[in-house]
C-alpha atoms as a printed R data frame, in Angstrom:
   type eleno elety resid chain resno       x       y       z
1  ATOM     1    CA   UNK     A     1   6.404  -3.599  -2.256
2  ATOM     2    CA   UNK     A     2   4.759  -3.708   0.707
3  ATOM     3    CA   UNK     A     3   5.481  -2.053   4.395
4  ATOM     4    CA   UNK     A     4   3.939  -3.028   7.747
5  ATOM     5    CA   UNK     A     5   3.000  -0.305   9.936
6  ATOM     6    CA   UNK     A     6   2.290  -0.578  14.086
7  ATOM     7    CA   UNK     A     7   1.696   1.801  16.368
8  ATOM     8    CA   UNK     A     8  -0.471   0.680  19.522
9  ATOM     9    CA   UNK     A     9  -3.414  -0.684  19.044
10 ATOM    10    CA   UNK     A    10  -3.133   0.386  15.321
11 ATOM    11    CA   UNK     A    11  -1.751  -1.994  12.491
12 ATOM    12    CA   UNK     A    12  -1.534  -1.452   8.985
13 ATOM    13    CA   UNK     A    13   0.865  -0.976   6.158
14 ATOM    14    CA   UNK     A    14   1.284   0.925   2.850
15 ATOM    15    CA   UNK     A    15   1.784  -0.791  -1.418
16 ATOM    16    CA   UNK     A    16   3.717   1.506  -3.713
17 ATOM    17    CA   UNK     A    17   2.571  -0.041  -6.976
18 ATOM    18    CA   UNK     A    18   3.210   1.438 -10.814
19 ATOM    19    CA   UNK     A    19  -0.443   1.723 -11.889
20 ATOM    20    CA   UNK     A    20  -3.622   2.178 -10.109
21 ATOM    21    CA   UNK     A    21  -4.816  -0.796 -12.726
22 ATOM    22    CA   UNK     A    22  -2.382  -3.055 -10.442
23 ATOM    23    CA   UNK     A    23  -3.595  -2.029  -7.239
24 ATOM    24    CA   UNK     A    24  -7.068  -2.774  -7.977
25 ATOM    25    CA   UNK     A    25  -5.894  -6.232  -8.992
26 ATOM    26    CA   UNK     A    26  -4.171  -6.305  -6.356
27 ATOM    27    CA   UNK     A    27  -7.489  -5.559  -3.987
28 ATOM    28    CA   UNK     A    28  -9.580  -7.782  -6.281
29 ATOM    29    CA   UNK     A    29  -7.036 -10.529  -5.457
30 ATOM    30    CA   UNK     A    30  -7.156 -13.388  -3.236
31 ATOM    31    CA   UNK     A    31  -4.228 -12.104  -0.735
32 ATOM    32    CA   UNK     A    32  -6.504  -9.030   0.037
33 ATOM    33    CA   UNK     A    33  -9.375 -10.976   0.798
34 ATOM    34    CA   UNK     A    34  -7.133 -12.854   2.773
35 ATOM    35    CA   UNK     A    35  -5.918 -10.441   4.542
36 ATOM    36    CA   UNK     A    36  -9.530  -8.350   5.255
37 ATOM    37    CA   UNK     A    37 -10.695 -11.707   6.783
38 ATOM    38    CA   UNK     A    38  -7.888 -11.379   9.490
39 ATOM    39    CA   UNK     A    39  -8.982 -11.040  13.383
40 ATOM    40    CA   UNK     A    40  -6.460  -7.703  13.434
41 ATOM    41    CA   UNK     A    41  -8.345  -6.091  10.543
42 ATOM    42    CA   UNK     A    42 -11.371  -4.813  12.408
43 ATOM    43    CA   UNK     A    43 -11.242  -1.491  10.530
44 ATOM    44    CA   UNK     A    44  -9.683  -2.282   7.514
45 ATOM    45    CA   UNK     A    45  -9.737   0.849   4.955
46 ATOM    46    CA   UNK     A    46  -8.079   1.251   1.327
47 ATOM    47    CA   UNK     A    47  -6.642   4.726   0.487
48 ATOM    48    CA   UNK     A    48  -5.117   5.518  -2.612
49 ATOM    49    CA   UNK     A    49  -2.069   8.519  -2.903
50 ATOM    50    CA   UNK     A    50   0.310   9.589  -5.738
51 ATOM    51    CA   UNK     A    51   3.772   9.495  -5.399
52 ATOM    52    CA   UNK     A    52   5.446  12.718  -5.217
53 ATOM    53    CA   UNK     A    53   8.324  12.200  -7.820
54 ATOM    54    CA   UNK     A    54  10.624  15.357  -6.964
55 ATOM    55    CA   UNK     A    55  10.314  14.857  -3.264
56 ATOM    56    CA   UNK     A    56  11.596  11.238  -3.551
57 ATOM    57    CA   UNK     A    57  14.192  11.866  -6.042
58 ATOM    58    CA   UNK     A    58  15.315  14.016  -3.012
59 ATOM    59    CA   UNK     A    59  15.380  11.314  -0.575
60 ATOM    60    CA   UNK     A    60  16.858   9.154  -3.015
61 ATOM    61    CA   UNK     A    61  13.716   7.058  -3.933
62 ATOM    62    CA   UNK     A    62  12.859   6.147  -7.063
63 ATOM    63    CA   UNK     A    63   9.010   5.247  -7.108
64 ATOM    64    CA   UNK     A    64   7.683   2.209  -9.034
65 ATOM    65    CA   UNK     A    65   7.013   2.449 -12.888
66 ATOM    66    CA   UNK     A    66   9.961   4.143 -13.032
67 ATOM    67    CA   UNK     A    67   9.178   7.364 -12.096
């Protein structure tokens, strides 16, 4: 699933995937290269985070790989 982000000047977006092994296929893929080559990606940066699984149970999100 992916989320666009915009704020500004700023663009950018978030991935919840189930396994860091498919977000680094995911960034070895050709969408992310892609997407890196794109004129509005003059800063481009990859950060990784863990889902916090009681938090979004809270909220009523249930996070990918079923957690």
């Amino acid at each position: 699933m992916k989320t666009w982000l915009h704020d500004g000047e700023t663009l950018g977006g978030f991935h919840l995937f189930a396994t860091r092994e498919t977000a680094a296929e995911y960034l070895a893929s050709g969408a992310m290269a892609r997407i890196a080559a794109h004129p509005a990606f003059t800063a481009l940066a990859v950060r990784h985070f863990a889902g916090l699984t009681q938090l979004s149970r809270v909220t009523g999100t249930r996070l990918p790989g079923g957690a």
